[in-house]
Structure formats: C-alpha cells, structure tokens
C-alpha positions as CSV (number, residue, x, y, z in Angstrom):
1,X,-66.2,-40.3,-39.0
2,X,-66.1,-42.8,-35.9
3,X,-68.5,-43.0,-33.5
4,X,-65.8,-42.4,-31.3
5,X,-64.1,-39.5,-32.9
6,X,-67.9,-37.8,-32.5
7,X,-68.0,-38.4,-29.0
8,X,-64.4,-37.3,-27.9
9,X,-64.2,-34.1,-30.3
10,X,-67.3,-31.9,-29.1
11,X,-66.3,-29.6,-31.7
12,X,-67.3,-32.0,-34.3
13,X,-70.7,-31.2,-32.9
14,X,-73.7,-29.2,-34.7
15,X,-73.5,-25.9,-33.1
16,X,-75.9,-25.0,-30.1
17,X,-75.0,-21.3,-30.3
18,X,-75.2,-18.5,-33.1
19,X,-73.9,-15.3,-32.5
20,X,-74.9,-12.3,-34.3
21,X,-73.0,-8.6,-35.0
22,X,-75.0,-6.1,-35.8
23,X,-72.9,-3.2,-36.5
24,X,-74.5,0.1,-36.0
25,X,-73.9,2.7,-33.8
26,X,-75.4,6.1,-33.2
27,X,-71.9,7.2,-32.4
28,X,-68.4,5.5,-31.6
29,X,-67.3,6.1,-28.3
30,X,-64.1,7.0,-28.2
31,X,-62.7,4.1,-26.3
32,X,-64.5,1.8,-29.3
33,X,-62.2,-0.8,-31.0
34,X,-65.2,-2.8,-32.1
35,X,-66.3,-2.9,-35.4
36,X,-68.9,-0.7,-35.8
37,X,-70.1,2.2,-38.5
38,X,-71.7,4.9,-37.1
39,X,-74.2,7.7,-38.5
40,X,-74.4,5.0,-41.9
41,X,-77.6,3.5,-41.3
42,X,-78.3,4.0,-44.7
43,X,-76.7,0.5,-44.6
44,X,-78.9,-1.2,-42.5
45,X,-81.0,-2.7,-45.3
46,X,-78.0,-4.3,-47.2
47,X,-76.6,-5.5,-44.1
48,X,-79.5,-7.5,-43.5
49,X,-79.6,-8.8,-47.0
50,X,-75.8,-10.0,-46.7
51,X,-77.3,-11.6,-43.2
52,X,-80.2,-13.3,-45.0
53,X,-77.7,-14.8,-47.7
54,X,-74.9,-16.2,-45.3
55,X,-77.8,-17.9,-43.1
56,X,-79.2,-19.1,-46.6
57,X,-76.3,-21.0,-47.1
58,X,-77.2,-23.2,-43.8
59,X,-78.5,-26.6,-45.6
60,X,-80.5,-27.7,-42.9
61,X,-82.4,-26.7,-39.6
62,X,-80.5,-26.0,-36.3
63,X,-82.1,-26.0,-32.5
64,X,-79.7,-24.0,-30.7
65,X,-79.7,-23.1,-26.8
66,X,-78.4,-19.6,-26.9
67,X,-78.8,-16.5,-29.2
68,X,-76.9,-13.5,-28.5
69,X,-77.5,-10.6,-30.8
70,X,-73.9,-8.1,-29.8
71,X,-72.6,-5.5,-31.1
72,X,-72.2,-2.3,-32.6
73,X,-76.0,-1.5,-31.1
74,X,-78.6,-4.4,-32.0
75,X,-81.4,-2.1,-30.1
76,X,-80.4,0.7,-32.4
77,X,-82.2,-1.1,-35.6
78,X,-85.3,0.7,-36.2
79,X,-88.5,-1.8,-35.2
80,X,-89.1,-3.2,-39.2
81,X,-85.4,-4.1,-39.2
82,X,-85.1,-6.1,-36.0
83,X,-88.5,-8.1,-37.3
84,X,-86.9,-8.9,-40.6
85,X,-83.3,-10.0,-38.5
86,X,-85.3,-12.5,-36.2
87,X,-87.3,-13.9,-39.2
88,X,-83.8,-14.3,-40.8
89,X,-82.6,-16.0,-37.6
90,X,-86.0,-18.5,-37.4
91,X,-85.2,-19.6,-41.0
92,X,-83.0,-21.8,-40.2
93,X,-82.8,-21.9,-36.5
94,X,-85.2,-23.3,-33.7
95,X,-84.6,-22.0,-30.6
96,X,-85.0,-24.7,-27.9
97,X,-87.9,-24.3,-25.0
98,X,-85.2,-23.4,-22.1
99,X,-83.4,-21.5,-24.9
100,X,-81.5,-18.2,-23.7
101,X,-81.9,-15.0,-26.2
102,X,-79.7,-11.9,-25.7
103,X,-79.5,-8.7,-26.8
104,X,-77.5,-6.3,-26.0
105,X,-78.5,-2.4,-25.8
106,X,-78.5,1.5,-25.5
107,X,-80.1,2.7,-22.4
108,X,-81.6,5.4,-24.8
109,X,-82.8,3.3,-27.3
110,X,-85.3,1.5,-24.6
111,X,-88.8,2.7,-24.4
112,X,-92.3,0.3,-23.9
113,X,-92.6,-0.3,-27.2
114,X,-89.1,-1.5,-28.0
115,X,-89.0,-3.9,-24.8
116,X,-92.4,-5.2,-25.9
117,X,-90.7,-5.9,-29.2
118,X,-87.7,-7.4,-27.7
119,X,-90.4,-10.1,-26.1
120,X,-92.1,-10.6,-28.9
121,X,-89.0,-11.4,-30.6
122,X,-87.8,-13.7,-27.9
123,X,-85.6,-11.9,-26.2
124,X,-85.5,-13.0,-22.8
125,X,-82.3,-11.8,-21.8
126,X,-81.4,-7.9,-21.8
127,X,-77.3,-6.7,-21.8
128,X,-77.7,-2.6,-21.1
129,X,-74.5,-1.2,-21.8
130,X,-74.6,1.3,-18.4
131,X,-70.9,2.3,-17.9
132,X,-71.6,4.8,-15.0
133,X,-74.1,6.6,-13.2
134,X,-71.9,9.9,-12.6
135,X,-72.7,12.6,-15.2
136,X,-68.9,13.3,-15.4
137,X,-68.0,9.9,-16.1
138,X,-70.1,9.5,-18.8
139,X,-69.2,12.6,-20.5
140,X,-65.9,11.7,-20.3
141,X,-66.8,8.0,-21.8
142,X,-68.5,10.0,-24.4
143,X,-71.9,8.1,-23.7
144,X,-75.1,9.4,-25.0
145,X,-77.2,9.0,-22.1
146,X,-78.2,9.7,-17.9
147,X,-78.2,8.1,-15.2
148,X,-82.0,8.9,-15.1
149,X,-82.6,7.1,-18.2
150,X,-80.7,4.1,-16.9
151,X,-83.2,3.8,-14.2
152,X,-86.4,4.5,-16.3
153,X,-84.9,2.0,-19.0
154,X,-84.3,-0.9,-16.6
155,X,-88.2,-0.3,-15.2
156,X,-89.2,-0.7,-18.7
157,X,-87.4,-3.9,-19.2
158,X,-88.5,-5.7,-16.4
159,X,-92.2,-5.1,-17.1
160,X,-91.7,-7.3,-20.0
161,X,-88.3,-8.8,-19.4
162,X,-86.9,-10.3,-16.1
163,X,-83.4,-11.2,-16.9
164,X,-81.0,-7.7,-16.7
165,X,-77.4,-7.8,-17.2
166,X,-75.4,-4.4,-16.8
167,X,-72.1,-3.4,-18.2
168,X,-70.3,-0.9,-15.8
169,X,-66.3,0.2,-17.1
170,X,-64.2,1.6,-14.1
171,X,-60.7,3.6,-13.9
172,X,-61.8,6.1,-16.4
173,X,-59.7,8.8,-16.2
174,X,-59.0,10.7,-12.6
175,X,-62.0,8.2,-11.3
176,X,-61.5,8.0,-7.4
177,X,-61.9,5.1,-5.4
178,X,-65.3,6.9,-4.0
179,X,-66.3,7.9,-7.6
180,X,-66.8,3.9,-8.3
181,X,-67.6,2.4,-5.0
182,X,-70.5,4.9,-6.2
183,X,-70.8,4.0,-9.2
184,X,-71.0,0.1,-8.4
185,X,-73.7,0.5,-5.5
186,X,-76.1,2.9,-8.2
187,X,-75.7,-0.3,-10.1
188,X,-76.6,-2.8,-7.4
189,X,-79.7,-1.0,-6.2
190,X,-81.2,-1.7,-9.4
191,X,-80.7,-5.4,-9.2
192,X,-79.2,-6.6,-11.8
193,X,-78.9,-10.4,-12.2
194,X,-76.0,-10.0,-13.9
195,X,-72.8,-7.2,-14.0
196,X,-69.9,-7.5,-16.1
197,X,-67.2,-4.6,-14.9
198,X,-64.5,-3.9,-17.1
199,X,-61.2,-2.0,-16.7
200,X,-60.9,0.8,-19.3
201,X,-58.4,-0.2,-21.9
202,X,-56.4,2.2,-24.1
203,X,-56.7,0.5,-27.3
204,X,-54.4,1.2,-30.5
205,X,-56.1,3.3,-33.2
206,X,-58.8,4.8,-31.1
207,X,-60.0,8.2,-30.3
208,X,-58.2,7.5,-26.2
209,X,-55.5,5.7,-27.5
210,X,-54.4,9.4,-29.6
211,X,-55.7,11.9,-26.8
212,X,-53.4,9.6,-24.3
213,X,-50.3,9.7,-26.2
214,X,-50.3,12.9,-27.0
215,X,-51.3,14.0,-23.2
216,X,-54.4,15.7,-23.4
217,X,-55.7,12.6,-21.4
218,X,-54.7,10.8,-18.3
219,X,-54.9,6.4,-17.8
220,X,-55.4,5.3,-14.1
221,X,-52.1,4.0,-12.4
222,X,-52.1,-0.4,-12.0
223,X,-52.2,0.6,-8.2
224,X,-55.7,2.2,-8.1
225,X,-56.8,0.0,-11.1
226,X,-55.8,-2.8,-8.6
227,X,-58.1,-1.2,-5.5
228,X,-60.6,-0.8,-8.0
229,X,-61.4,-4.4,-9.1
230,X,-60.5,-5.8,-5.4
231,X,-63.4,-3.4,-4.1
232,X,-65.6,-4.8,-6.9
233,X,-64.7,-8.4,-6.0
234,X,-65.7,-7.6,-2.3
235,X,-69.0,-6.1,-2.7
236,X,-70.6,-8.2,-5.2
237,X,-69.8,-11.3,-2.9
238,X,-72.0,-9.3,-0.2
239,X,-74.8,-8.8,-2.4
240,X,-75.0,-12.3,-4.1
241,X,-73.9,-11.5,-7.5
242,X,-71.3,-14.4,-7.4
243,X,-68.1,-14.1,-9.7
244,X,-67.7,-16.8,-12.5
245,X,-65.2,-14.9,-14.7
246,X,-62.7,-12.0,-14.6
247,X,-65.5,-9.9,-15.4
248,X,-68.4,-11.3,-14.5
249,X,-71.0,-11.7,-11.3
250,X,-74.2,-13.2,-11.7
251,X,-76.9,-14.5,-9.4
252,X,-77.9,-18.4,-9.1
253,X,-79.1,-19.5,-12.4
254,X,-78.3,-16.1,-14.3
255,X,-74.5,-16.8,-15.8
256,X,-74.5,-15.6,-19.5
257,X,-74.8,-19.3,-20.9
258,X,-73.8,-18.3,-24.4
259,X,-70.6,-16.9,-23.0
260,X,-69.6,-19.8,-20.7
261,X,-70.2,-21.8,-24.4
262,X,-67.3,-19.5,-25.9
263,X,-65.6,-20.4,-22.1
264,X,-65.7,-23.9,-22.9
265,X,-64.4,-24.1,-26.6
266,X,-67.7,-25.2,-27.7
267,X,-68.8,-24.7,-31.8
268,X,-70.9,-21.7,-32.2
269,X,-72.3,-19.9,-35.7
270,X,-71.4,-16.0,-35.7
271,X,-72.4,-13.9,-38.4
C-alpha cells in the first residue's frame, strides 16, 4: 500500500470506533424490528463467550475514540456480566483520554448501584430509551416503565454521570398535537444534552405491523406526522438543543461522536 492510497482512503484506516450489540431484552416491544431475544437470558453467558472469541481474533491493540454499547438492553446484563463485557472490551482496546463511552438503557434498569457501575466501567455517556412521559402512550408502546421512574433514573445518572441523551418516539397512535408538545417539554425540563425523536414506524414482521393490517390499530396520517416533527424542530431551536441530523438535537459539545463517525463513512469494529 502507497503512502498515498493511506492518506486518500480513510477507510484504509485502523478503526477509532467499536460498536457493540448486546441483545437482551426484558421484553420486545411491539414496534421492535431489532434483533433482540427476550426472556432467554439463560444466554447471556455464551453470548459473552462468542464476544470474548471474536475480540480474540484482534491481533493487536486498538485506541479508539468512541464505545457505544446498543442494543437489545446493555443495562439489562446483570452487574457480573457487564464487568466481564468491559474486561473483554479492554483486551484489546484502549480507550483514548477524551474517549466517548455509551450505553444505552432501560429507565427501569437504573438504580445507584448500576450508574456507579456504569462509571466505573467508563461509561461516560448515558442513551435512556424514554419514549413518553404520558401513561397512555407508553402502554400503548408497550414500555415497561413511568414517567416517575424516568425522572428518579435521570437524578441517578447525573450524580455519577453528566452526559444524558433521551430517546422520545412521537405519532403513536391517535397521539394529538398537545399529547407531544407535552411529551417533548416533560423531556426538556429534565435537560437532556442530547434528544433523538423518532417517528413511529410500522415495520414488516412486527407485533404493529400485524395489529395495523388487520385494523385493530390505527398509524398517524403524513399531515399530523408532518406538524409533529416541524413542532419538534421549533422548540428544540428555543431551548438550545441544536439539530445536527434528522433526528437528532444536542447542546454545544454533546453530538453523539460515535454516530457522526457512522455519518461520515468512517471504519468502525461492531460485534
């Protein structure tokens, strides 16, 4: 290889970025096309062994600049089993000193003890899968917590943790234009450095793609969908949180690096 092909082919690079899917789930919502198992965690232990022999096949040390730990539910991995996955990780990876860590979680899976794992760990960055803070909403999302434990979850992250990201979904079915200009300012009085919002999608083979076709639930028209995202555009410009993708706000400083890596085309591990 040239020096020159190495400097105008970035994706001849080492990677800077490893991403890892941990596939467990208390349950699968039914809007879920990701892979995930649910209610198996008898697996847990042999999923960690495949992890430990795929990273083994690394022949050398990488620094990288962003971990991000997705999902499935990483936080749903009892304490032991998170330990074990980052000493995987650090067997062949060195995180670098301004290196970003994420992880993403279940509001109900957060307590002290888990966040003040999460730091010991390295995680510096937190993704809490929210969705709503209307008890309807959530019901109909088939979520497994509050809006209460939302709140008492974020105040346990930030005693350890100062980097929050939320994920909120909007047009769930008959949601008003009120239900989420709700929903979004619950979300913003909590302060999150980050939002990503997302449309609900009807994807093929889940449980809402079936109840939808066969009428037993209703999708949002493209009109309200529309007013929807344009209010969400609006208000997070007021409060700071600046868009940088379809999806995504952030304040200064706080854009998901290890997604604007994916952005860019550059070389990533995932396992």
């Amino acid at each position: 290889m040239t020096e020159l092909s190495q400097t105008f082919s970035p994706q001849l690079a080492d990677p800077r970025s490893v991403y890892i899917h941990v596939p467990f789930c208390r349950h699968r919502c039914g809007y879920c096309n990701f892979s995930v198992v649910a209610d198996r965690d008898y697996l847990i232990k042999r999923f960690l062994d495949a992890i430990e022999t795929e990273i083994g096949w690394l022949d050398q040390r990488y620094e990288i600049d962003t971990l991000f730990l997705g999902g499935g539910t990483p936080s749903h991995l009892p304490p032991a089993d998170f330990e074990r996955l980052f000493e995987i990780v650090n067997s062949r990876f060195d995180l670098a000193d301004d290196a970003e860590v994420t992880a993403e979680c279940n509001p109900s899976d957060v307590t002290n003890d888990r966040v003040a794992l999460f730091a010991r760990c390295g995680i510096n960055r937190v993704s809490l899968g929210v969705q709503s803070f209307d008890e309807r909403k959530l019901k109909v999302l088939e979520r497994d917590h509050s809006p209460e434990i939302v709140r008492v979850a974020v105040d346990a992250i930030r005693n350890a943790i100062d980097n929050i990201s939320m994920d909120l979904i909007f047009a769930s079915p008959n949601e008003t234009l009120s239900d989420w200009q709700s929903d979004l300012e619950a979300a913003i009085e909590l302060e999150p450095n980050h939002l990503s919002t997302y449309e609900l999608t009807f994807e093929k083979g889940t449980q809402f793609w079936n109840r939808r076709n066969k009428g037993t639930m209703g999708q949002s028209d493209e009109e309200l969908c529309a007013a929807l995202y344009e209010h969400t555009l609006d208000r997070t410009a007021e409060v700071g949180l600046e868009q940088y993708e379809v999806s995504s706000f952030a304040n200064q400083g706080k854009r998901c690096r290890h997604n604007l890596g994916y952005w860019g085309g550059d070389p990533y591990f995932a396992f």
